[in-house]
C-alpha positions in Angstrom: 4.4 -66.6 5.7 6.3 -63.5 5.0 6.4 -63.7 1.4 2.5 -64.8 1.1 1.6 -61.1 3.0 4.1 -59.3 0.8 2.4 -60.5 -2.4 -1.2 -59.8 -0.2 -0.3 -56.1 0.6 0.6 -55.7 -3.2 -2.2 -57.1 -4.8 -4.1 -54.7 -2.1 -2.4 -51.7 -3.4 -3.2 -52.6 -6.8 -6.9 -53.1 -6.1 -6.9 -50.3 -4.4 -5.7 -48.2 -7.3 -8.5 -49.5 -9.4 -10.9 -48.6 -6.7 -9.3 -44.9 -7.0 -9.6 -45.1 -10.7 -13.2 -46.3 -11.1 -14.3 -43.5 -9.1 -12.4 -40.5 -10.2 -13.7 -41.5 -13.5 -17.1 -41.2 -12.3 -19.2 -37.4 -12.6 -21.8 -37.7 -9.7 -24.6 -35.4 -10.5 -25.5 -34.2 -6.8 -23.3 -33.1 -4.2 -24.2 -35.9 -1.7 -23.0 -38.3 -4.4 -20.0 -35.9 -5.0 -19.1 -35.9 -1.4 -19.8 -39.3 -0.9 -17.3 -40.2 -3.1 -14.4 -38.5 -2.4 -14.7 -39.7 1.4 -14.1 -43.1 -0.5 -11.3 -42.1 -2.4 -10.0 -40.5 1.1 -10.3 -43.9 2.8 -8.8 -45.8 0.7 -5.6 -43.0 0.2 -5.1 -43.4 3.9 -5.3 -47.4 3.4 -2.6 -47.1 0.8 -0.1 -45.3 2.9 -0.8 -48.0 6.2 -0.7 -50.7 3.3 3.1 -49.2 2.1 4.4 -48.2 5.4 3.7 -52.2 6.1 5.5 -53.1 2.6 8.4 -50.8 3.1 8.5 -52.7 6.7 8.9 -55.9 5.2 11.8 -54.7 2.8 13.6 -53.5 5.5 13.8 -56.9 7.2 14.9 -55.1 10.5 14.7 -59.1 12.1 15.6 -60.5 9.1 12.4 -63.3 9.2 11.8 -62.5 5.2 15.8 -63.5 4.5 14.9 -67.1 6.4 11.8 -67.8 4.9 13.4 -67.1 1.3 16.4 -69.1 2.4 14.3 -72.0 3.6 12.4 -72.2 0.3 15.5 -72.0 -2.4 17.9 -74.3 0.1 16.8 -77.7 0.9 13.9 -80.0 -0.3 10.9 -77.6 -1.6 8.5 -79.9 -1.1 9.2 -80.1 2.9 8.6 -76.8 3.1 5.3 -76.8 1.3 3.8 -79.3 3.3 5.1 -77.8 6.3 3.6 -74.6 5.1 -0.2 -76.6 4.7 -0.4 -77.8 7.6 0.1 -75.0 9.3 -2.7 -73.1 6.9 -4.7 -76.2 7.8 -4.1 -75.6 12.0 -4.8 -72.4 11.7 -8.5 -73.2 10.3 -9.0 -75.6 12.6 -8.5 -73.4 15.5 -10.8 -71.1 13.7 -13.0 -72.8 11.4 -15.4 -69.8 10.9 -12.8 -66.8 10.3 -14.0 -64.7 7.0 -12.1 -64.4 4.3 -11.4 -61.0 2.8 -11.8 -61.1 -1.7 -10.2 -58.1 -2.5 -11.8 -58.5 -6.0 -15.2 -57.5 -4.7 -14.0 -55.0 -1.2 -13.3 -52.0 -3.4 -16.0 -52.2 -6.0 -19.1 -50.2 -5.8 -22.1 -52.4 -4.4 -25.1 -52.3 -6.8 -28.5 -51.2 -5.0 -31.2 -54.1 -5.6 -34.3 -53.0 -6.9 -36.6 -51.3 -3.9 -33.3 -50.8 -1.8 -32.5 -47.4 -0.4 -29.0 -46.4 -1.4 -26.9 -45.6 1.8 -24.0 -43.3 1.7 -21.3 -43.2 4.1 -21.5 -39.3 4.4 -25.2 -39.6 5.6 -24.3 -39.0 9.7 -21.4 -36.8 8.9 -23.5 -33.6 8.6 -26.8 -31.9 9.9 -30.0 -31.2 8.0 -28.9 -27.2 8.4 -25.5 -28.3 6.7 -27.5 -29.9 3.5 -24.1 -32.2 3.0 -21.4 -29.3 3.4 -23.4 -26.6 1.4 -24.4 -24.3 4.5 -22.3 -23.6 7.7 -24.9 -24.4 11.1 -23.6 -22.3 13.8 -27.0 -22.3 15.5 -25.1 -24.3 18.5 -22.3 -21.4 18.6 -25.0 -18.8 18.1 -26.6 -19.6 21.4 -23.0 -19.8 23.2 -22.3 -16.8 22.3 -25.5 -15.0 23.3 -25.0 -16.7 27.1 -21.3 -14.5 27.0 -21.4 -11.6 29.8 -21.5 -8.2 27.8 -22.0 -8.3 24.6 -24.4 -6.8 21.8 -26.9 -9.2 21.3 -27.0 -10.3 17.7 -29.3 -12.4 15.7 -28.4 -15.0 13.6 -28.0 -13.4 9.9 -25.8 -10.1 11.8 -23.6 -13.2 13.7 -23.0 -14.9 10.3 -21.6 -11.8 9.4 -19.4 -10.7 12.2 -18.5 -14.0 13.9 -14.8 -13.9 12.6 -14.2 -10.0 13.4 -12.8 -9.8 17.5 -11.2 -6.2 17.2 -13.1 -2.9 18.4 -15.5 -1.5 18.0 -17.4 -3.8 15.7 -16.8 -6.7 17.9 -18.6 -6.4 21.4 -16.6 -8.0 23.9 -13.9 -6.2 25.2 -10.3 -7.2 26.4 -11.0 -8.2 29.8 -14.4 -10.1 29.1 -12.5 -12.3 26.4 -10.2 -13.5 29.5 -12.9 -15.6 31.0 -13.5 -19.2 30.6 -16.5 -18.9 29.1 -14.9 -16.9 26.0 -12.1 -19.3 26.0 -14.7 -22.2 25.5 -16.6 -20.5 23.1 -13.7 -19.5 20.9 -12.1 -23.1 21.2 -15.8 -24.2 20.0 -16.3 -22.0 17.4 -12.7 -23.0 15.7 -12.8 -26.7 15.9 -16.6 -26.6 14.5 -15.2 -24.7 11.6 -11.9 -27.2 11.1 -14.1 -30.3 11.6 -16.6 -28.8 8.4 -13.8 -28.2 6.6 -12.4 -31.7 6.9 -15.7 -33.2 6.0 -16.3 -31.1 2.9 -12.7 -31.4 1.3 -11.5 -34.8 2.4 -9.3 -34.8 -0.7 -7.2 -31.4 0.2 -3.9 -31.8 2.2 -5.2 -29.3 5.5 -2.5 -30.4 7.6 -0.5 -28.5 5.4 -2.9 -25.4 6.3 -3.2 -25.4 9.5 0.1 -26.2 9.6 0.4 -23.0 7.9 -2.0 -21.1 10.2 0.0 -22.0 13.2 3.7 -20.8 11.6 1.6 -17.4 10.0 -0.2 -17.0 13.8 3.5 -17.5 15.6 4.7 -14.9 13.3 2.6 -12.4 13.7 2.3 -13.2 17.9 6.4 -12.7 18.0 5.5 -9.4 16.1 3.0 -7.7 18.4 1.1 -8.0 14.9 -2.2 -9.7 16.2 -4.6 -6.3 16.0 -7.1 -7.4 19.6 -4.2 -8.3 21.3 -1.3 -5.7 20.6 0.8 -4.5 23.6 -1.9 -1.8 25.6 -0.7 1.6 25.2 -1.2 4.7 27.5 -3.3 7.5 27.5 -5.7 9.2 24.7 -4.8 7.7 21.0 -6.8 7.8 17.7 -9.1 4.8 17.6 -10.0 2.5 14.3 -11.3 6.0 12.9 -8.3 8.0 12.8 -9.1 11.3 14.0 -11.6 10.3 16.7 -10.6 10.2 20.3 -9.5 6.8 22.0 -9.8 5.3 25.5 -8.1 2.5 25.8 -9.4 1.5 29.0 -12.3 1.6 28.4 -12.7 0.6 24.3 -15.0 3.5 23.8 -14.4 6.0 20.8 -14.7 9.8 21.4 -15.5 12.5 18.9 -15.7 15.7 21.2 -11.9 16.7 22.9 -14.5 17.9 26.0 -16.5 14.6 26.4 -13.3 12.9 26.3 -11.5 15.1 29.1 -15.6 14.7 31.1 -14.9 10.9 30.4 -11.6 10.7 32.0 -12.9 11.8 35.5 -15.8 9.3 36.0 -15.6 6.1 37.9 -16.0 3.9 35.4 -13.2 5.1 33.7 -11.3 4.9 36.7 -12.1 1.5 37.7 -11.3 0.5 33.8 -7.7 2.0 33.9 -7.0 0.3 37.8 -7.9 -3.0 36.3 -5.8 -2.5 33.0 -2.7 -1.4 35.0 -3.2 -4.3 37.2 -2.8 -6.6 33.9 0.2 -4.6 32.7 1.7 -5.5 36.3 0.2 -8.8 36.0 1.8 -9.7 32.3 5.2 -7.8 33.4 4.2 -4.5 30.0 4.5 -1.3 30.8 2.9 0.3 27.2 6.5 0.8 25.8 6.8 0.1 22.3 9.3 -2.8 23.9 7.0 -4.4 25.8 6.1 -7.2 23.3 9.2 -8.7 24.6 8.2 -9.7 27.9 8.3 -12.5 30.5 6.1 -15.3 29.8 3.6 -14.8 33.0 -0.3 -16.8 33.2 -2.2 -14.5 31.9 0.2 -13.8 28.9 0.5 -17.7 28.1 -3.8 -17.4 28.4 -3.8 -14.3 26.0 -1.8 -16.6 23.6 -4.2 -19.6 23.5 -7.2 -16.8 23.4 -5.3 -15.2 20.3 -4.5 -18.6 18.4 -7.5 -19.6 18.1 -9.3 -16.5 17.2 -6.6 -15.9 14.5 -7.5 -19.4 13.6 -11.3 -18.6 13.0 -10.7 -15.5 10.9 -8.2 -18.0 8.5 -10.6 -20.2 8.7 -13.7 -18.5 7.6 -11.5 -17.0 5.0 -11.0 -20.3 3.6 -14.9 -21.2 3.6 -15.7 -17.9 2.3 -18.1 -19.0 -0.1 -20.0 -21.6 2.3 -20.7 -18.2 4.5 -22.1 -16.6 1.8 -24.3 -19.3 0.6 -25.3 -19.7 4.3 -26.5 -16.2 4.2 -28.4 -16.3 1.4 -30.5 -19.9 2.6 -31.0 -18.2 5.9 -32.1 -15.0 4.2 -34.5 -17.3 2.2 -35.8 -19.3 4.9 -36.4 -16.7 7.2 -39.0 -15.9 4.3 -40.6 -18.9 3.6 -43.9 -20.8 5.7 -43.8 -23.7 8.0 -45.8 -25.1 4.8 -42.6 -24.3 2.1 -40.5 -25.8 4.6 -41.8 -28.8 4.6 -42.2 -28.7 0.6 -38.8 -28.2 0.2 -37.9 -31.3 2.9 -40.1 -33.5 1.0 -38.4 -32.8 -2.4 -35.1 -32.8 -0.9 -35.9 -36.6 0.3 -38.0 -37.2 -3.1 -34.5 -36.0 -4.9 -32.5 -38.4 -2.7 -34.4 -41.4 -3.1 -34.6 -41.0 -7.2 -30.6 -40.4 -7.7 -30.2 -44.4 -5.9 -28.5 -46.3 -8.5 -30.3 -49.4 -9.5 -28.4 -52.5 -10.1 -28.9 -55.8 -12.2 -31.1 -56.0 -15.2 -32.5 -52.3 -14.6 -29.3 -50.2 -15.5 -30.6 -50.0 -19.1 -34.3 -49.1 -18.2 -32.5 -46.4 -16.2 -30.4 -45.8 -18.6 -33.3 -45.1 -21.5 -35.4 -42.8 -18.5 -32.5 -40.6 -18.1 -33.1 -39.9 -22.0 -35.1 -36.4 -21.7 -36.9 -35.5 -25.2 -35.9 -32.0 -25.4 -36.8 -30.8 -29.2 -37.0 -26.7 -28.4 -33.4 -27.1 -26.6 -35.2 -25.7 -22.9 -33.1 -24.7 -20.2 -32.8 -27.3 -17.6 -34.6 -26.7 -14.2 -33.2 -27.8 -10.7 -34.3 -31.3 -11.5 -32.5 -32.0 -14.7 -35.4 -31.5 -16.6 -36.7 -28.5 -19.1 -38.7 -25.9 -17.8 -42.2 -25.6 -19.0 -42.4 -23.3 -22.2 -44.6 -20.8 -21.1 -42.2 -19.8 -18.4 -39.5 -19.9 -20.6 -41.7 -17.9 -22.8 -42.3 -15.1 -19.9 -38.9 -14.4 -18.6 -38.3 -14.2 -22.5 -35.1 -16.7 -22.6 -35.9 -16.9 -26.5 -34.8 -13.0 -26.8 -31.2 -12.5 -27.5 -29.3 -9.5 -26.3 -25.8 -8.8 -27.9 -22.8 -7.2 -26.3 -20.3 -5.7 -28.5 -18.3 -4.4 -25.5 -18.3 -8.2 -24.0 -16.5 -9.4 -27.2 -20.0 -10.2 -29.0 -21.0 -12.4 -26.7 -24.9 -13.1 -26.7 -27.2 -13.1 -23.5 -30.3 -15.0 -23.6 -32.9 -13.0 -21.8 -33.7 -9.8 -20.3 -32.0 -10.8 -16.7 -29.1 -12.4 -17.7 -28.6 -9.3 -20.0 -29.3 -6.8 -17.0 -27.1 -8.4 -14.4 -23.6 -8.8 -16.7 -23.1 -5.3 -16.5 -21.9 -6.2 -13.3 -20.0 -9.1 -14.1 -16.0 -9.4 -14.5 -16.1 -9.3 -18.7 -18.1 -6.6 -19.1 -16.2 -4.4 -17.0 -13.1 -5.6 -17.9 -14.1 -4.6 -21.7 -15.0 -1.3 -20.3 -11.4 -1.3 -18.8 -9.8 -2.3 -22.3 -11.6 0.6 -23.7 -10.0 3.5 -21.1 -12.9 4.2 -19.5 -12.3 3.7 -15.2 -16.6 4.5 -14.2 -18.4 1.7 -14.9 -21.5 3.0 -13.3 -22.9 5.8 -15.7 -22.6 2.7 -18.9 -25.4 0.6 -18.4 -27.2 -0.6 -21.0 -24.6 0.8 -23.2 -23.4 -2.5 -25.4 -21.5 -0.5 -28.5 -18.1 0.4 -28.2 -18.4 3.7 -30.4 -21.3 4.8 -28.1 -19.3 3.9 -25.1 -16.4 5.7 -26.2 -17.9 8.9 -27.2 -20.1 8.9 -23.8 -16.3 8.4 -22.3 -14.9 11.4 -24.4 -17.8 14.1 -23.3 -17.9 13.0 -20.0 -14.4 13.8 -20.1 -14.6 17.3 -22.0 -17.3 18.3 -19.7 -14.9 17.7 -17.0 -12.1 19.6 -17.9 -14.5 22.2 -19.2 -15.8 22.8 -15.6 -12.0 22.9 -14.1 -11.5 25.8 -16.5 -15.3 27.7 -15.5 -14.3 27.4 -12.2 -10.9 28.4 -12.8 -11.9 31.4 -14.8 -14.2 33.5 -12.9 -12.8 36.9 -12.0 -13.2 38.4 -8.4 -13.6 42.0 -7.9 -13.3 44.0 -4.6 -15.1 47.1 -3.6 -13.9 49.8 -1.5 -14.9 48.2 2.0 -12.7 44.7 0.9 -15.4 42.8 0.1 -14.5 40.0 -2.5 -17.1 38.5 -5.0 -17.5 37.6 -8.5 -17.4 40.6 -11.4 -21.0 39.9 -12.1 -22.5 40.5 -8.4 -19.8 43.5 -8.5 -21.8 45.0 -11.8 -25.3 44.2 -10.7 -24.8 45.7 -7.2 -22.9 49.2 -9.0 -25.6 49.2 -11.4 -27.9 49.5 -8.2 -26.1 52.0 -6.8 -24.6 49.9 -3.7 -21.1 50.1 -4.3 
């Protein structure tokens, strides 16, 4: 039956495509739906490649079974063959009369939702309620791991969204020999695969082998270097720190500004304890501070450094890739941190409300759907959250009806005082700005003409060049003592009689 699963895994491929098809062509209006989807499409991409590897199999007749079977059919009596062929079908059933059969007609096409059925997505266990379905990062988890580390600065959880990728002094906390423990190890190790298993779930469609294939070439790279910054061959003795001209012990990870404090430092036992336990992991990893010491014998604790470095390097890739999740995680926490146990719950309630309305109905009720959807919009409203206009008055009090022109931003017209007050900021105004010469883009707000921009430009430049030539113009004069000071303190003090 060679032949009859060649012609199966075909016709499975082509269904398969026209799974692919009917949902690429689709425009899901919330992320859930979005999401939802392309896990579908990723499925059934990885069912195409097993399906092909399994074709390409039977092409290559390694055994040579598809050669007999066609050999069998086009030599001898045809008919013998087919009956053989049935009663083996018809064995087959007997031994196992209830076995299911698979119709590839209906396994790839969307199932419509009966009325009063709740629309379940395959996506539905894949994230947290923090997560929202990929929109927000939840490190809560990681949070608490890493306020259970031994020394560190206790952070809460908006100052950890912010600085959970950075591990180089002195904005990270833990020092050299506290990230050596297993503890560290474990949470680092956590922290990374949490961020690669989001990533996976919110872009199932992007090739991330590819990246992380990526990370671990960049990461070997820059290891062979000496080019990771926490974990750079230990030097010896005072050097500047991350400031540049401030004083830097490295044993310790402390930054000095004062040459004596520094010298005070280097007497005290804890500075002394630091720098016996340092040497003893230069002895330990076979360094010795040289500039040649990246070079050195593969010892324990340099092969645990490594695995320590790799996957820190990983988070701060990582988090670079998600860099607008963080952000957006941020703001929510920012905004929930604000809000009462009442709003909470408000918002949870619409959030289910929201999930519950965007079920697709099947049957005879796609074109009462279809005619609800229809929103009667005659004064062309801005659309709220929901889909639907905003009431009038409010689009009456943040005055959307006002129009604000920009001649500098190409003509382009903003509809209401805010969206007109935050594009100064935006890329095309300042890039218009840019067009016209002019490099500070602070001192032209509200400033939308480009011949009042330009001559605001030209005396902002004439004042400056005027004030280079006041300042170099004035005259000094010297008295008999050797005193040196302007001409007009000299005259007002002769005029006194000083001089």
């Amino acid at each position: 039956m060679i032949l009859e699963e060649q012609r199966f895994l075909h016709e499975d491929l082509e269904r398969l495509e026209q799974g692919i098809s009917d949902r690429v062509a689709e425009e899901p209006r919330l992320v859930r739906e979005r999401l939802n989807r392309d896990h579908q499409i990723a499925g059934f991409l990885d069912r195409i490649q097993d399906q092909s590897k399994r074709l390409l199999e039977i092409y290559k007749d390694a055994e040579g079974a598809r050669t007999k079977e066609i050999q069998s059919i086009s030599t001898g009596e045809p008919l013998e063959e087919f009956y053989k062929q049935l009663s083996d079908i018809k064995s087959f059933h007997q031994r196992y009369p209830n076995e299911p059969v698979e119709n590839l007609e209906r396994a790839y096409k969307r199932k419509a939702t009966g009325e009063g059925e709740t629309t379940t997505y395959e996506i539905d266990n894949m994230f947290t309620g923090e997560e929202a379905f990929g929109r927000y990062l939840d490190l809560t988890t990681i949070h608490e791991m890493y306020l259970n580390l031994p020394n560190i600065k206790r952070l809460t959880y908006l100052q950890y969204l912010e600085a959970f990728d950075i591990f180089t002094p002195p904005q990270c906390s833990v020092k050299r020999p506290d990230k050596m423990t297993d503890q560290y190890f474990n949470y680092v190790g956590e922290l990374a695969s949490y961020l690669e298993s989001f990533l996976r779930r919110t872009r199932p469609l992007e090739n991330l082998q590819s990246l992380f294939a990526s990370f671990d070439e960049d990461f070997e790279k820059a290891w062979n270097d000496d080019d990771i910054p926490a974990w750079k061959p230990e030097p010896q003795g005072p050097i500047n720190g991350p400031s540049g001209d401030a004083l830097y012990c490295a044993d310790c990870e402390k930054e000095f500004k004062n040459d004596n404090v520094y010298r005070a430092h280097l007497t005290g036992k804890k500075h002394i304890r630091a720098a016996e336990a340092r040497s003893a992991r230069q002895a330990e990893s076979g360094g010795n501070g040289e500039p040649g010491a990246g070079k050195r014998g593969t010892s324990t604790l340099r092969l645990k450094e490594r695995a320590i470095a790799d996957r820190e390097y990983r988070v701060k890739r990582l988090a670079a890739a998600m860099s607008g999740e963080r952000s957006d995680t941020r703001v929510n926490v920012e905004r929930k941190q604000g809000m009462t146990e009442r709003e909470r719950q408000m918002e949870l309630d619409a959030l289910f409300a929201e999930s519950s309305s965007a079920a697709p109905q099947g049957g005879d009720s796609d074109s009462e759907s279809d005619s609800d959807e229809k929103i009667y919009n005659p004064l062309k409203l801005p659309l709220a959250w929901d889909g639907k206009p905003i009431p009038f008055w409010l689009y009456k009090l943040h005055g959307l009806g006002v129009e604000f022109k920009c001649e500098i931003c190409g003509n382009y017209v903003y509809m209401g005082r805010r969206a007109f007050d935050k594009h100064f900021n935006e890329t095309r105004h300042i890039y218009g700005l840019k067009c016209l010469g002019i490099t500070n883009t602070t001192l032209f707000r509200e400033i939308t003409d480009i011949a009042d921009a330009v001559k605001l430009w030209d005396k902002i430049q004439r004042d400056k060049t005027k004030g280079k030539k006041d300042e170099g113009s004035v005259v000094q004069m010297e008295d008999a003592e050797g005193n040196v000071m302007p001409e007009k303190v000299y005259l007002d003090l002769q005029k006194q009689g000083l001089l």
